[in-house]
C-alpha positions as CSV (number, residue, x, y, z in Angstrom):
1,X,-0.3,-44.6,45.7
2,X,3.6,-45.0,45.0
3,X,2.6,-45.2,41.1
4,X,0.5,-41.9,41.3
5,X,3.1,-40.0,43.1
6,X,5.7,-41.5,40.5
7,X,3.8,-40.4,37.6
8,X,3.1,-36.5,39.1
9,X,6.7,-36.7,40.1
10,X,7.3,-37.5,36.2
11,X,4.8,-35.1,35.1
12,X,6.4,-32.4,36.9
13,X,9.9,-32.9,35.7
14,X,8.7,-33.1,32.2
15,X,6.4,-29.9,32.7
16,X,9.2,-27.7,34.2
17,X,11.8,-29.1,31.4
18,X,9.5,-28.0,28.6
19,X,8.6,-25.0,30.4
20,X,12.6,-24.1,30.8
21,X,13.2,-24.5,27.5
22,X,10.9,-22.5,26.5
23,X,12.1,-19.2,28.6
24,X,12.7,-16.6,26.3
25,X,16.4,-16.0,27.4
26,X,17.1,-11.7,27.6
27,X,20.5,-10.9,27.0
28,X,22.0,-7.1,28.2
29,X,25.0,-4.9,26.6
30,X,27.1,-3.5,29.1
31,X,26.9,0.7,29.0
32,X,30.1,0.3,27.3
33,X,29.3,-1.6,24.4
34,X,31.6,-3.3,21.9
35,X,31.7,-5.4,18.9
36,X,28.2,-7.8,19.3
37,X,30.7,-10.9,18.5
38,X,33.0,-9.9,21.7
39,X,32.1,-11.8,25.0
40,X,32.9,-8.9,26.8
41,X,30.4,-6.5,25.4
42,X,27.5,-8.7,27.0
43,X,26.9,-8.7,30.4
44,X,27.7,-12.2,31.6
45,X,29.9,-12.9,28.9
46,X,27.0,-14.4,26.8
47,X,26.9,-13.7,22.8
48,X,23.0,-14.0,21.8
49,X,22.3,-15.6,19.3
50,X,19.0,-16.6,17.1
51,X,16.6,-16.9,20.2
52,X,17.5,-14.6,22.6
53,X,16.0,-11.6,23.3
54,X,18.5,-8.3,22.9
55,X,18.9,-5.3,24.7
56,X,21.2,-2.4,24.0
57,X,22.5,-0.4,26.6
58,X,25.6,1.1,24.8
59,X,27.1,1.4,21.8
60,X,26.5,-2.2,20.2
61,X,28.8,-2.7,17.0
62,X,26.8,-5.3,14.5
63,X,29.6,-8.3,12.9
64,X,26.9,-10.2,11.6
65,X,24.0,-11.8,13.4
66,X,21.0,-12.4,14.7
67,X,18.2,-12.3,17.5
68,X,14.8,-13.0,18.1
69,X,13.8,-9.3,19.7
70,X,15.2,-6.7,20.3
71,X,15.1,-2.9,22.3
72,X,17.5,-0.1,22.0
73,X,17.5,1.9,25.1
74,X,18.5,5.8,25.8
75,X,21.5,5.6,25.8
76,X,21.7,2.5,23.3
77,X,23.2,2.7,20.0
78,X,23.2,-0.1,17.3
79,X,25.6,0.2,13.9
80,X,27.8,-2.1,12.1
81,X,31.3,-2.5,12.8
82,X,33.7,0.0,10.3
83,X,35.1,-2.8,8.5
84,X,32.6,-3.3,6.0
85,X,28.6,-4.0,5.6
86,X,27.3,-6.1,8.2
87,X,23.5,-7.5,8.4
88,X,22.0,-8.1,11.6
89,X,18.4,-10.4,11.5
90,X,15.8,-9.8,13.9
91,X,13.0,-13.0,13.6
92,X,10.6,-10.9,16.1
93,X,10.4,-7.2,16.9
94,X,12.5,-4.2,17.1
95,X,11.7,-1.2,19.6
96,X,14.0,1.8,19.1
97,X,14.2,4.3,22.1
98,X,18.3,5.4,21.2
99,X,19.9,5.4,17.6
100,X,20.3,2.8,15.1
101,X,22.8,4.5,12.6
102,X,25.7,3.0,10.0
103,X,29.2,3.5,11.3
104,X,29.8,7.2,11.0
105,X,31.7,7.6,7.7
106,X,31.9,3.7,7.2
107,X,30.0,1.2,4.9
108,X,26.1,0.0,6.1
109,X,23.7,-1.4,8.8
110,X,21.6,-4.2,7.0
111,X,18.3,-4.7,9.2
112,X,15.8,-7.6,8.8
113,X,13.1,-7.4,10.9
114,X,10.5,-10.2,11.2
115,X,8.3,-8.5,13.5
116,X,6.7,-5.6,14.8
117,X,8.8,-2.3,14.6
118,X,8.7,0.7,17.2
119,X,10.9,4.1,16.9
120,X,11.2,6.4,19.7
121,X,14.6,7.4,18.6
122,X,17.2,8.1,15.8
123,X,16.7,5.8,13.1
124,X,19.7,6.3,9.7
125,X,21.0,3.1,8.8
126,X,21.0,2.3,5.2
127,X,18.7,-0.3,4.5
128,X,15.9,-1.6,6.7
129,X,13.8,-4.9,5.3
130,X,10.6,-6.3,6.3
131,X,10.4,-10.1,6.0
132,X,7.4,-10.8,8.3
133,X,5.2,-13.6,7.0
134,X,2.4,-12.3,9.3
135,X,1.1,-8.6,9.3
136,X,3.9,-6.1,10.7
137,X,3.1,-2.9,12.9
138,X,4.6,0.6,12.7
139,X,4.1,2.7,15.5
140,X,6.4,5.8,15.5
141,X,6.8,9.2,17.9
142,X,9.7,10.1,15.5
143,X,10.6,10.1,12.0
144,X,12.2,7.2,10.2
145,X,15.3,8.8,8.1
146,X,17.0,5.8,7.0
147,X,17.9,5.5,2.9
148,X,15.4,2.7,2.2
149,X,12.4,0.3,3.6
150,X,11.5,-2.6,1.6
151,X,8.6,-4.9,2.5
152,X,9.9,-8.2,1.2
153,X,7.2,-10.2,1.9
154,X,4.5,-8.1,0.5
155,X,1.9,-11.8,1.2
156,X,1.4,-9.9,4.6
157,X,0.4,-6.2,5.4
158,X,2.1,-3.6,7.1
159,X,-0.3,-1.6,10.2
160,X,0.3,1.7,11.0
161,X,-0.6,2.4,14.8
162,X,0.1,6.0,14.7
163,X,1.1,8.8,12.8
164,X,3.9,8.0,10.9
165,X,6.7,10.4,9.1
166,X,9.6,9.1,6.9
167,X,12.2,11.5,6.0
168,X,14.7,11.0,2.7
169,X,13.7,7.5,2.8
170,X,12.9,5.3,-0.1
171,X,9.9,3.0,0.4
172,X,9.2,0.0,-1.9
173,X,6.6,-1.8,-0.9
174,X,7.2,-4.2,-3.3
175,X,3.4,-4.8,-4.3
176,X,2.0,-5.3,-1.1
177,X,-0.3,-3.3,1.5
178,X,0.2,-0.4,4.1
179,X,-3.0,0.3,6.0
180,X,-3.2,3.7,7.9
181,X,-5.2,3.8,11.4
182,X,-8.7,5.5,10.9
183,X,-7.8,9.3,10.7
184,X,-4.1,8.8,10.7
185,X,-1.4,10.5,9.0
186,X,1.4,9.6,7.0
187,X,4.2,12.1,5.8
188,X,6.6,12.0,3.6
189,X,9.6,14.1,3.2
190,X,11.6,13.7,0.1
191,X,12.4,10.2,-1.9
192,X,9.4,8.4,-3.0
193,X,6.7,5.8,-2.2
194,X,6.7,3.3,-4.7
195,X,4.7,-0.1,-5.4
196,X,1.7,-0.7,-3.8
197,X,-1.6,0.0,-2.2
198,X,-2.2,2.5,0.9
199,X,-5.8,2.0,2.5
200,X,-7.4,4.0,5.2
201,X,-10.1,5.3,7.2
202,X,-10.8,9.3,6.4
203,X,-6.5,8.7,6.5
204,X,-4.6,11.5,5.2
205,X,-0.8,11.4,3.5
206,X,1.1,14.3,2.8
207,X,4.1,14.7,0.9
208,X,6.8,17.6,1.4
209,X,10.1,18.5,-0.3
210,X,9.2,16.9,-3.8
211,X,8.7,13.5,-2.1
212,X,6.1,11.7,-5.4
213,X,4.6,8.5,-5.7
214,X,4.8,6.2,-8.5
215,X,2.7,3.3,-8.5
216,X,0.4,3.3,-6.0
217,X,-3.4,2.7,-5.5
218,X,-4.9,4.8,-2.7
219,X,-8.2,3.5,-1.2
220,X,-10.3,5.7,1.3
221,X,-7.1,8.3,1.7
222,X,-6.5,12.0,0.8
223,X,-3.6,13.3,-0.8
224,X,-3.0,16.9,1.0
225,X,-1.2,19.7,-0.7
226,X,1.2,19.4,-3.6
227,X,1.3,16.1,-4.9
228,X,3.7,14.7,-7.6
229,X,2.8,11.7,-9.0
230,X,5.7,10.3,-11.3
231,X,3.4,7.3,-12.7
232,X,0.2,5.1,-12.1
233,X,-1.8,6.4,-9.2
234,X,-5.1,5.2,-8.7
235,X,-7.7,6.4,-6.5
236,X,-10.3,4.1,-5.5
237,X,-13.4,5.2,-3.8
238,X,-13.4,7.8,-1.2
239,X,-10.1,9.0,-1.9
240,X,-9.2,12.3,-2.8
241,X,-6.5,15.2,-3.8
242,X,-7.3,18.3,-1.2
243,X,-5.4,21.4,-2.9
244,X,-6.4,23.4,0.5
């Protein structure tokens, strides 16, 4: 009886230690923000670092770093400190319900997210790069105006959940895939749409303010309106150019 209750003694210590190290640790901002390499910007003085999980609840400036995921609140705003261009990594996802922006006036915000991306806000910085070796979701309730969006990693496909609008933004998909939800919508204002293959379901893109696409194969998707094509588009069955 001893050696039973000695090995679920043992059990359970070994059980709760893997399960503790396992705990996804969730790391605040204060309201008043700071530089993400200060102490004092996080609440309980802790910097996160690769595995934590992030939230932003003030004006967060980046130094150079990393996370696992990561949320940008309200009142939440993530840019990179003046002094120069500063990457931050993101191995999971990134939900953005404030503004992710570069310094006003001052060099870039580098962003490499590994995961699953969600905009619900202001989204400007420079250059935003998808290095997900699994498939990566968009789901957007406002447009994406940063300068350019690279999937780097082109292996895996990118998901559109919703409707999605990119405005003045450069997107390279680098060879790879971006599949639009059945009946979904994709709109693009300005820049270009380069590299690639967009697959649907009755899906419809639109492209405003001489926004063209250079490159790309279109399968089961309608191009509405005026489209400007600067090189190489193929349309695979079921896809069309509506002039109406």
């Amino acid at each position: 009886m001893k050696k039973r209750d000695a090995a679920f003694i043992l059990s359970l210590v070994l059980f709760l230690t893997f399960s503790l190290s396992n705990v996804k640790a969730q790391i605040h901002s204060s309201t008043g923000g700071g530089s993400w390499s200060d102490t004092l910007t996080w609440v309980n003085w802790q910097i996160p670092g690769a595995n934590d999980d992030v939230v932003i609840e003030g004006p967060v400036d980046v130094t150079g770093a990393e996370c696992r995921n990561i949320v940008i609140m309200p009142n939440g705003v993530l840019q990179n400190r003046s002094y120069t261009n500063y990457t931050l990594r993101v191995n999971g996802s990134l939900t953005n319900n404030g503004i992710i922006r570069n310094y006003p006036g001052w060099y870039n915000l580098y962003l490499t997210v590994g995961g699953d991306i969600v905009n619900n806000g202001e989204w400007s910085n420079s250059y935003t790069y998808l290095t997900g070796d699994q498939d990566q979701t968009l789901s957007f309730t406002k447009e994406f105006s940063g300068y350019r969006v690279e999937d780097v990693n082109p292996a895996s496909a990118i998901f559109a959940n919703t409707d999605i609008t990119f405005k003045n933004t450069k997107i390279d998909l680098n060879g790879g895939s971006l599949v639009l939800g059945q009946g979904g919508k994709l709109y693009i204002y300005g820049e270009w749409l380069y590299n690639g293959q967009i697959s649907g379901d009755g899906s419809d893109i639109y492209l405003f303010d001489n926004a063209f696409l250079e490159r790309i194969t279109l399968d089961n998707v309608s191009l509405k309106g005026i489209v400007n094509i600067f090189s190489s588009v193929v349309l695979e069955e079921e896809s069309v150019i509506d002039f109406d």
